[in-house]
C-alpha positions as CSV (number, residue, x, y, z in Angstrom):
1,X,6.7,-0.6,-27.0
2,X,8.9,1.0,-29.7
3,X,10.3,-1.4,-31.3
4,X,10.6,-3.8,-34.2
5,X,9.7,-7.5,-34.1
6,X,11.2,-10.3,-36.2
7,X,8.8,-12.3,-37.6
8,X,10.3,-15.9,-35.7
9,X,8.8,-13.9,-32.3
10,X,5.3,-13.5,-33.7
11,X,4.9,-17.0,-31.5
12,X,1.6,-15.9,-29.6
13,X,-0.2,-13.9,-32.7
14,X,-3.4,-14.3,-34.3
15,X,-4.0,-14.3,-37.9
16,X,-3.2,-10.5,-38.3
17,X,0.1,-10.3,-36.7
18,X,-0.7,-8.3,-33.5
19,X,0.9,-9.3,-30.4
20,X,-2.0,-10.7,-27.9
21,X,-0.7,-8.6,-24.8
22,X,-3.3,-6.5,-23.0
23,X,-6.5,-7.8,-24.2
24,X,-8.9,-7.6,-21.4
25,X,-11.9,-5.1,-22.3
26,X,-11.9,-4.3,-18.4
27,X,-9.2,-3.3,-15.4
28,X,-9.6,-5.8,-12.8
29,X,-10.1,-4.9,-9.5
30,X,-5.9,-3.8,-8.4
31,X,-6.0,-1.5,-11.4
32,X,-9.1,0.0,-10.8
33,X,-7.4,1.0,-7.8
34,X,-4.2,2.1,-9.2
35,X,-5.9,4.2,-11.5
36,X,-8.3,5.8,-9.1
37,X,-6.1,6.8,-6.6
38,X,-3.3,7.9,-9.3
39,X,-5.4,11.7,-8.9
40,X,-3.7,12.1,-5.6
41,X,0.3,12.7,-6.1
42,X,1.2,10.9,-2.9
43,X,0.0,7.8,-5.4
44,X,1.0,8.2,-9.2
45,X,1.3,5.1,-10.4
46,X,3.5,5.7,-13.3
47,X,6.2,2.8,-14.4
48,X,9.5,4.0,-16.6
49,X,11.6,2.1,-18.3
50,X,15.0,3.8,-19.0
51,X,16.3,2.2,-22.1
52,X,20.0,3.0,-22.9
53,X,21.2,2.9,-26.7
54,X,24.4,3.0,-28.1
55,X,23.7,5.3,-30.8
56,X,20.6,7.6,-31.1
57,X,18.2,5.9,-33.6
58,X,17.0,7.5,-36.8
59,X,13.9,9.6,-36.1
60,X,11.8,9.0,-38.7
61,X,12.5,4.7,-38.1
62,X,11.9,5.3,-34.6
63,X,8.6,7.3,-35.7
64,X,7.7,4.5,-38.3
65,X,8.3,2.0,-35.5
66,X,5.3,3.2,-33.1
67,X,3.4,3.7,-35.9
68,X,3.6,0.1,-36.3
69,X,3.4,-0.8,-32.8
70,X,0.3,0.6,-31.9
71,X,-1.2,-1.9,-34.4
72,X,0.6,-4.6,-32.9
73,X,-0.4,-3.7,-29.6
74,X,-3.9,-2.3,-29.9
75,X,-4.1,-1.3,-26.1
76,X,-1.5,1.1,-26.9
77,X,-4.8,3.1,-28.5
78,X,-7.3,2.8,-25.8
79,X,-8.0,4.8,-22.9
80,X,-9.5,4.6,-19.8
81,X,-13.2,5.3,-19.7
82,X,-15.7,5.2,-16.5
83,X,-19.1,4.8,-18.0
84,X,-20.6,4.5,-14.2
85,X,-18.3,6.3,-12.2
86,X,-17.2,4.4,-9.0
87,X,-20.1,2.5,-9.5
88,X,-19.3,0.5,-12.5
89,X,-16.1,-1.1,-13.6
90,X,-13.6,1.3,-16.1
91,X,-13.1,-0.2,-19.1
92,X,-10.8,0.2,-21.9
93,X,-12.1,2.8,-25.1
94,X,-10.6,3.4,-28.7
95,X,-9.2,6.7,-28.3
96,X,-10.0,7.4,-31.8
97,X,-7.7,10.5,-32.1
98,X,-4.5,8.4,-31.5
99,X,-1.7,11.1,-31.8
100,X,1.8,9.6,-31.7
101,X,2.7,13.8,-31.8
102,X,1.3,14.1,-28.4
103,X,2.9,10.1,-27.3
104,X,6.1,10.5,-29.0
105,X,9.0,13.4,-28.0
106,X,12.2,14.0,-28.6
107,X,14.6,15.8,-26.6
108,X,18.5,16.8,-26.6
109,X,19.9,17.0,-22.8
110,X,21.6,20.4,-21.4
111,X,24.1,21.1,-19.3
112,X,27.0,18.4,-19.2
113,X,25.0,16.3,-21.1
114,X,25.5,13.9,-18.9
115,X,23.9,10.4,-16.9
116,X,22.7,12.4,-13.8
117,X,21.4,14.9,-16.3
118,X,19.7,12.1,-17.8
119,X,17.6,10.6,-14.5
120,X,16.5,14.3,-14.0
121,X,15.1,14.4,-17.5
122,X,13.7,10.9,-16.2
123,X,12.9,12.2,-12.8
124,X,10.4,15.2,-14.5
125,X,8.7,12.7,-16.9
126,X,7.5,10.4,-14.2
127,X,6.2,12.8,-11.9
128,X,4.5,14.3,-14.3
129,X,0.8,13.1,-14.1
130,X,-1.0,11.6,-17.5
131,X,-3.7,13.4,-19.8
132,X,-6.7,10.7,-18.7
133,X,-8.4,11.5,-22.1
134,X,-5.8,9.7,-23.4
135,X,-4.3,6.5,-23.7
136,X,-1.9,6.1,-20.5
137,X,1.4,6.2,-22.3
138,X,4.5,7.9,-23.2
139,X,7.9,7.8,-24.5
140,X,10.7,10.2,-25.5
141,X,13.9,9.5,-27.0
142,X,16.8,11.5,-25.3
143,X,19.7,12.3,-27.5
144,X,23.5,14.1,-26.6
145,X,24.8,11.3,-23.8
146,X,28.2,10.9,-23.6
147,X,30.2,8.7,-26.2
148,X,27.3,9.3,-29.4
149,X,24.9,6.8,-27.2
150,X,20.9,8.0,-26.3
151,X,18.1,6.8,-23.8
152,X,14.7,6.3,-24.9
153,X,12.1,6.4,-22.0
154,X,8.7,4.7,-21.9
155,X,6.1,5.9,-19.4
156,X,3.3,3.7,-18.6
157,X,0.2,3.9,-16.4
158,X,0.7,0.9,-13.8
159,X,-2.9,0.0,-14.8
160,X,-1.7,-1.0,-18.2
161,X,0.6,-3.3,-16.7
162,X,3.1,-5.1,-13.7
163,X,7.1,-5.9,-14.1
164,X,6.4,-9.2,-15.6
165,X,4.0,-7.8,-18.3
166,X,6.3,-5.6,-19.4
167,X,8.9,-7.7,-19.6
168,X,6.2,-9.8,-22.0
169,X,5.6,-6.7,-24.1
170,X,9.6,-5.9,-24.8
171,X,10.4,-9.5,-25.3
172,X,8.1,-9.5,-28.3
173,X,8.1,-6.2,-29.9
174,X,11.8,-5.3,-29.7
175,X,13.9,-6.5,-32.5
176,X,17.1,-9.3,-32.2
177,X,18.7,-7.0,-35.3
178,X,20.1,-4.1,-35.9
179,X,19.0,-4.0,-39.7
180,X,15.4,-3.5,-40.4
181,X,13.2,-6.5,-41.1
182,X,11.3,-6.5,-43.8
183,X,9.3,-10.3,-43.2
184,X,7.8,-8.4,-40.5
185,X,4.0,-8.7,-40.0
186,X,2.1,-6.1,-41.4
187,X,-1.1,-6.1,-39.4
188,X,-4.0,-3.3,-40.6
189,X,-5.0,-0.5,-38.3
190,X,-5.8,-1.1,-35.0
191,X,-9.4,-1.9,-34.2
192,X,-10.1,-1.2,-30.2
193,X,-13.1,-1.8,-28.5
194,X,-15.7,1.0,-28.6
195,X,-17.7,1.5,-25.7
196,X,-21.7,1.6,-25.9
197,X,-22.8,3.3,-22.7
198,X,-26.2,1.8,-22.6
199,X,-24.8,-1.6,-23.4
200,X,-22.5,-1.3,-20.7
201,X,-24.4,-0.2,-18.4
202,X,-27.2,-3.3,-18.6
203,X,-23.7,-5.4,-18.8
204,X,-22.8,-4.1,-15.4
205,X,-26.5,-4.6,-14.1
206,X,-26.2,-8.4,-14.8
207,X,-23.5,-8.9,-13.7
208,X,-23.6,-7.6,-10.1
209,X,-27.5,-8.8,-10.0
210,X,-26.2,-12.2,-11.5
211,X,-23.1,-12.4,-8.5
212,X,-25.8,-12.8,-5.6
213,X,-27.1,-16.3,-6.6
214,X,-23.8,-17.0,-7.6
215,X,-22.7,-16.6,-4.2
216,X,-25.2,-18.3,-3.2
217,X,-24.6,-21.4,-4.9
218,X,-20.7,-21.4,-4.2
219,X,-21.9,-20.5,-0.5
220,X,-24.0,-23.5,-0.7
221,X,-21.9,-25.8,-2.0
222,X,-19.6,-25.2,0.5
223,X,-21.6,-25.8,3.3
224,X,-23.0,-28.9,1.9
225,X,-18.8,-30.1,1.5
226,X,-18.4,-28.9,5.5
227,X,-21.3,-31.3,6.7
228,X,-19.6,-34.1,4.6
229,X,-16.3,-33.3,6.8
230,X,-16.6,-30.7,9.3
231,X,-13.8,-31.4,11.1
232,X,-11.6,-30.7,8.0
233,X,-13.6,-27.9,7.0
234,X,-13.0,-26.2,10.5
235,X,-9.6,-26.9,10.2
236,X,-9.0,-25.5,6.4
237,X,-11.5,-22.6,7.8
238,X,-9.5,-21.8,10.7
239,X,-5.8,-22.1,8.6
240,X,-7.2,-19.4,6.0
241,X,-8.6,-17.2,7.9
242,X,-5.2,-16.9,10.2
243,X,-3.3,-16.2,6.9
244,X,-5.6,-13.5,5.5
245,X,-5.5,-11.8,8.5
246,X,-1.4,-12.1,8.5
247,X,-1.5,-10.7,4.9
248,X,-3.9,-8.5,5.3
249,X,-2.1,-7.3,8.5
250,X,0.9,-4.5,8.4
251,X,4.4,-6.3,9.1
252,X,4.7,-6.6,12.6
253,X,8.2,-3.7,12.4
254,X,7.8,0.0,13.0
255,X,8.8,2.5,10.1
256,X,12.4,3.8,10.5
257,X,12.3,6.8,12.3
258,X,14.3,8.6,9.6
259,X,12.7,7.9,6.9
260,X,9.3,8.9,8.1
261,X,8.6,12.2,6.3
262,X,6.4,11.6,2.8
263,X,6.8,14.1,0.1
264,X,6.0,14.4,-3.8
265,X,8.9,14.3,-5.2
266,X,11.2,11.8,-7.0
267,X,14.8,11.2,-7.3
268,X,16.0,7.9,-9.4
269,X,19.1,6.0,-8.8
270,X,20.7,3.5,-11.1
271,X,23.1,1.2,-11.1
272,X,24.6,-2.4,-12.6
273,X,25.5,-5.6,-10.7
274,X,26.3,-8.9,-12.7
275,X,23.8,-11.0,-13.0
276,X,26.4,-13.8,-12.7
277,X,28.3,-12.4,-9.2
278,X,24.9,-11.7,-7.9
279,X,23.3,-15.1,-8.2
280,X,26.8,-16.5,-7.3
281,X,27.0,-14.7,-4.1
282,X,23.4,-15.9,-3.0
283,X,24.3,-19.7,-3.9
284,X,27.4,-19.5,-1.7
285,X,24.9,-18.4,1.4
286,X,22.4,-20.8,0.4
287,X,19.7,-18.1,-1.4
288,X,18.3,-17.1,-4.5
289,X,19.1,-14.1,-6.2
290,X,16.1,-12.3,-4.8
291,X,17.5,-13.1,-1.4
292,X,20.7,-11.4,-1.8
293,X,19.0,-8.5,-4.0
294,X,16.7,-7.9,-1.1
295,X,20.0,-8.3,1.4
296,X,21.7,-5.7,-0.8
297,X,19.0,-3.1,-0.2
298,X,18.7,-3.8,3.7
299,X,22.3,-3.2,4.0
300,X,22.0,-0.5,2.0
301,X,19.7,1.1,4.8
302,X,21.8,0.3,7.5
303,X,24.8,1.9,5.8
304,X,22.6,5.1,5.1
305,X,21.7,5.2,8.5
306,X,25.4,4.5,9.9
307,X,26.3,7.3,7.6
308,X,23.5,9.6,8.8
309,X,24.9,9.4,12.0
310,X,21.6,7.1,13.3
311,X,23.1,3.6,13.7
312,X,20.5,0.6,13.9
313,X,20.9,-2.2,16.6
314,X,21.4,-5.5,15.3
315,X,17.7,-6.7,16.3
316,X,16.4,-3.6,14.1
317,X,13.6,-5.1,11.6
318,X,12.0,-2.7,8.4
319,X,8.6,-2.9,6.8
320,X,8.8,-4.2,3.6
321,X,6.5,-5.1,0.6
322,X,7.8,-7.5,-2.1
323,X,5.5,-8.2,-4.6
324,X,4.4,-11.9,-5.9
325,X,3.5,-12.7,-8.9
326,X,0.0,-15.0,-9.0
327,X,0.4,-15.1,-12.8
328,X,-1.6,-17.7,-14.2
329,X,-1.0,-19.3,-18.1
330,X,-4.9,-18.5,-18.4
331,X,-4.1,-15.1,-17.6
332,X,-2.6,-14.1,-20.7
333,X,0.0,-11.5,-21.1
334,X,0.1,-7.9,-20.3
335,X,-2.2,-6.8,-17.2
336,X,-1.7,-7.1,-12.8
337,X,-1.5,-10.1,-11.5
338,X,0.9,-9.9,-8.3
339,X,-0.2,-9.9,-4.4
340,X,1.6,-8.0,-1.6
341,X,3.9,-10.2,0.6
342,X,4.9,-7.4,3.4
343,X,7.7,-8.6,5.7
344,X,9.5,-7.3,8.7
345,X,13.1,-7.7,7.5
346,X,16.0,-7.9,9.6
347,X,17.9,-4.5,8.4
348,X,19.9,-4.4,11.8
349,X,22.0,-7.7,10.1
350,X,25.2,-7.0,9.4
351,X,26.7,-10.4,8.4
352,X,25.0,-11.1,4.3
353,X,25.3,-14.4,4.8
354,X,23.0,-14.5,7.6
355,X,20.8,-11.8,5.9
356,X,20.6,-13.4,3.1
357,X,19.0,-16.8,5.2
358,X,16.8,-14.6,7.0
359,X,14.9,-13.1,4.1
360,X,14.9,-16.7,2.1
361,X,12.8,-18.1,5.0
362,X,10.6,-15.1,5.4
363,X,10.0,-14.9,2.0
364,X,9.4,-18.7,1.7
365,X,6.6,-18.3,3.9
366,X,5.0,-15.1,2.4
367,X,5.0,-17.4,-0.3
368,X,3.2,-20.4,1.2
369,X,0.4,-18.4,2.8
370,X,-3.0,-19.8,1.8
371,X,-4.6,-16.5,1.7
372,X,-1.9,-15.0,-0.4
373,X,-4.4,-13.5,-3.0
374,X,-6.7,-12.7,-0.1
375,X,-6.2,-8.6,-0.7
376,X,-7.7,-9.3,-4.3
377,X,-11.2,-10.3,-2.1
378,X,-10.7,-6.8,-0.9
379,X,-9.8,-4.6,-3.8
380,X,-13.6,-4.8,-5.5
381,X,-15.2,-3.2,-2.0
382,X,-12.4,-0.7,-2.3
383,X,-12.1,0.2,-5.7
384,X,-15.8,1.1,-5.6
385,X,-15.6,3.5,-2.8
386,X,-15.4,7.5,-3.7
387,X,-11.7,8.2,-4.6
388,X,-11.1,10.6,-1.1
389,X,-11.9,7.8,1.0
390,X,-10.0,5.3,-1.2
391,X,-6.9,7.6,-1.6
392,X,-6.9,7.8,2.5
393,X,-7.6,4.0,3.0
394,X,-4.6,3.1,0.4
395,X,-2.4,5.6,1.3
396,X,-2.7,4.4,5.0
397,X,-1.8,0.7,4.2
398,X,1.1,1.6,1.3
399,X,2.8,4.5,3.2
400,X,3.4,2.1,6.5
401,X,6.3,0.8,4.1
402,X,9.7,1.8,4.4
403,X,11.2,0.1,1.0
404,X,8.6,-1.8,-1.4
405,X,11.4,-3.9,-3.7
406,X,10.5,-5.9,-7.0
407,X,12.5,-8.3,-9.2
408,X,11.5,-8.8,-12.2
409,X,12.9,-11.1,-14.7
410,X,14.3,-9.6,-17.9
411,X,15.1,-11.1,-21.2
412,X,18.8,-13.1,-21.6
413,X,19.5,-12.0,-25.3
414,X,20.2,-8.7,-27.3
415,X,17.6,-6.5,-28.3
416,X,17.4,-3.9,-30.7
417,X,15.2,-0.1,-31.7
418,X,15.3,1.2,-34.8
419,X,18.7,0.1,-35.8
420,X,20.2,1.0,-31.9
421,X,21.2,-1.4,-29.9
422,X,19.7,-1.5,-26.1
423,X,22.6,-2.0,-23.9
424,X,20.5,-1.4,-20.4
425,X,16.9,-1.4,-19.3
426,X,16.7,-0.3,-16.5
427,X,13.0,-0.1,-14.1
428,X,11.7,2.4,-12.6
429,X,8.3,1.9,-10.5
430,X,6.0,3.7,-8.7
431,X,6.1,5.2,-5.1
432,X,2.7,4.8,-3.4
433,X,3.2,6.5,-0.6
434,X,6.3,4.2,0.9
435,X,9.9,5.6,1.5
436,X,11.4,4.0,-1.3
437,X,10.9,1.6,-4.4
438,X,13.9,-0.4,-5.5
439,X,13.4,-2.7,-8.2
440,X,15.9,-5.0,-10.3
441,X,15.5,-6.4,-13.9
442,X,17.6,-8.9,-15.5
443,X,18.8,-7.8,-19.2
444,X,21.4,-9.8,-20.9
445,X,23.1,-10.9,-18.1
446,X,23.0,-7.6,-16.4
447,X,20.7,-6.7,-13.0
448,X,19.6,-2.8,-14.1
449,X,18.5,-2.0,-10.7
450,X,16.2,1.3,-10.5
451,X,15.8,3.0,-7.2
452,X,13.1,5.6,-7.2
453,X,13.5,7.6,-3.6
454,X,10.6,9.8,-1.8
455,X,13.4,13.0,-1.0
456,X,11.5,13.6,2.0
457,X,12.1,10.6,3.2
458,X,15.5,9.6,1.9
459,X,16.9,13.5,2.2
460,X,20.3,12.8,0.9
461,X,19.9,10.8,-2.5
462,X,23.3,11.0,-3.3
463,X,24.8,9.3,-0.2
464,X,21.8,6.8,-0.3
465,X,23.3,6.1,-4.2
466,X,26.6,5.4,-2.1
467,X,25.4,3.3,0.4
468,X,23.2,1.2,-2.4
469,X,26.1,0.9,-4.6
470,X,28.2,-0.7,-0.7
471,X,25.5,-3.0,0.0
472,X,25.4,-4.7,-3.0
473,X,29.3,-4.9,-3.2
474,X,29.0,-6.4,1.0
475,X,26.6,-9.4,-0.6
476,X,29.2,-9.4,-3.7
477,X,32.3,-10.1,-1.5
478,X,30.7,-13.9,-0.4
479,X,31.6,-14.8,-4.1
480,X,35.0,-14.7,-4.8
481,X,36.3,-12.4,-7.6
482,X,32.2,-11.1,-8.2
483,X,33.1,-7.5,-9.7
484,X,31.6,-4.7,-7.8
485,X,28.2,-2.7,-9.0
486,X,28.5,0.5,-11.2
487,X,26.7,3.2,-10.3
488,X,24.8,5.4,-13.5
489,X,26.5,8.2,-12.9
């Protein structure tokens, strides 16, 4: 969010200037759930990005610049407020104490000063849980990397938004210059929505009174279209309900054995892979560049396993969850809009070629599935259940998956803070209770791929780190003269 905008990006602004991103008064139902079951620590749902700079930015420009920002983005001052409890819907409040003090840190790194000093300063910000009496954000700007460059880190609460909404955010509030801009747009403090508690609480009345005969008549209606053609409403009836119940249903593959232990604690990985070589590599095997990500990570667990002395047979298949985006252009930006596809992926595969065919067709029909968004039917029963029974009923469904991986694509030009110029960005989500989340974003023709590992289920992060830097170079090698990854190290 730090960041400076040009004026020619202001494309999707009202009248004032700010950037329409985040402008739901309410969480839908999926962040209602993120942020209820984010009190258990076996379920934060914090998102990073890890920004590096060449130089470390002047402070009081970088201080200047989320000044600004937070009246360019006025969900950057709201909070999360729950008039009702878990009987109402949260909603989004004017924290009318905004203190960038509190948002906004700076820090100098010890020791070697180093990159893997760097994800541990990364590492301790994530796992640390937010302040919910305040807006569900944080950054930090890390000076005293090596060669004169810094990082700049940006915490979010998941509820505020998914890969692709952030993605949205940066594209429009970082800067394509170095120099500061003067043309651009001034808008006037924030103004956020301030919540009524009587109001909201007759809101909330007619709505879930109003949704019964609303029901009814879409129930009715739908009847009266299945006596115009009940054959093909039987048939339509019987297709859906066979695809929600394979959504809804865990992947039919068993956890790894060695990755079955769930812990608390973190440990980030990072590395680069040409954007270029990578989507090469998948053409030559007839994928996309999500097939041969998602082929770089399964080979990545079979090396760790080979290494761990705890080989996998060929037919060996993993759980995995791969989220979807359902974005719609009526959505707006900013906010959740993705469905779980979960897969049982062929891990045991050594050849990437064939890997890489295998995941395309699964994922090609996770993707058709009629009931795709069926789990969003769900999320409104379970959101309003007390949050110990919801943290046992999530945890249950997210922790039966060994790797959840999400690509996410970046922006294809140079950006800019506060006179420093962002050379990587690189993703870090959340673990909800699975082994490991792996997830790629594409930044000026770089994949920034960010591995956050569960230590009690991945033991040994540094040979994991290893084996995720051979996989990707194993899909790499189908395209000839593809440069190998580089590891953050």
């Amino acid at each position: 969010m730090a960041l400076e905008l040009q004026q020619s990006r202001c494309i999707d602004n009202d009248e004032e200037g700010t950037v329409d991103w985040g402008t739901s008064h309410e969480l839908n139902p999926l962040e209602t759930l993120m942020w209820r079951v984010d009190t258990d620590p076996m379920m934060r749902s914090t998102v990073m990005a890890l920004e590096v700079l060449d130089v470390a930015p002047d402070w009081d420009r970088l201080v200047a610049a989320h000044e600004w920002a937070s009246r360019m983005v006025p969900r950057f001052g709201d909070r999360v407020l729950e008039p009702l409890g878990v009987l109402g819907t949260p909603v989004w409040s004017a924290d009318s104490h905004l203190d960038l003090h509190y948002h906004l840190r700076r820090a100098r790194l010890g020791g070697n000063g180093g990159w893997s000093e760097l994800l541990i300063a990364a590492e301790q910000l994530a796992m640390t849980p937010f302040d919910r009496a305040r807006p569900p954000w944080e950054a930090v700007l890390i000076e005293g990397l090596p060669e004169g460059k810094a990082a700049y880190l940006l915490k979010l609460h998941h509820a505020l938004t998914d890969g692709l909404g952030l993605t949205q955010l940066l594209s429009e509030i970082h800067s394509r210059q170095r120099a500061h801009d003067p043309r651009k747009p001034q808008p006037p403090e924030a103004t956020h929505l301030k919540v009524d508690r009587a109001q909201y609480l007759s809101r909330q009345l007619r709505r879930d009174i109003g949704a019964v005969p609303a029901t009814i008549r879409v129930g009715g209606a739908t009847v009266v279209r299945g006596l115009r053609g009940p054959a093909r409403f039987a048939r339509d009836a019987i297709r859906y309900a066979n695809s929600a119940r394979r959504v809804l249903s865990p992947p039919a593959a068993a956890g790894l054995p060695l990755l079955a232990a769930r812990g608390t604690s973190w440990r980030f990985v990072a590395l680069d892979v040409d954007f270029a070589d990578l989507r090469g590599a998948a053409k030559v095997a007839g994928g996309s560049l999500n097939d041969a990500f998602l082929a770089s990570l399964l080979a990545a667990f079979r090396l760790y396993h080979d290494r761990s002395h705890a080989p996998l047979s060929e037919d060996t298949t993993m759980p995995v969850s791969v989220p979807v985006s359902i974005r719609r252009n009526s959505d707006g930006a900013g906010g959740n809009h993705f469905a779980p596809a979960r897969l049982a992926c062929p891990v045991g595969v050594v050849d990437p070629a064939v890997r890489i065919k295998m995941i395309g067709e699964l994922m090609r029909d996770a993707r058709s599935e009629p009931a795709l968004e069926s789990a969003a039917l769900v999320a409104p029963v379970l959101a309003r259940m007390p949050a110990s029974l919801l943290v046992r009923m999530a945890g249950a469904t997210t922790a039966g998956n060994d790797l959840q991986a999400s690509n996410v694509p970046g922006v294809q030009e140079e950006m800019y803070m506060a006179g420093a110029k962002i050379e990587r960005i690189y993703p870090f989500a959340p673990l909800p209770g699975c082994a490991a989340m792996i997830a790629l974003h594409t930044y000026n023709g770089v994949c920034c791929i960010g591995a956050n590992l569960d230590v009690a289920a991945v033991t040994d992060p540094a040979l994991f780190a290893g084996c995720l830097s051979d996989g990707f170079a194993e899909v790499l090698d189908l395209k000839s003269g593809a440069r190998g990854p580089v590891v953050l190290a």
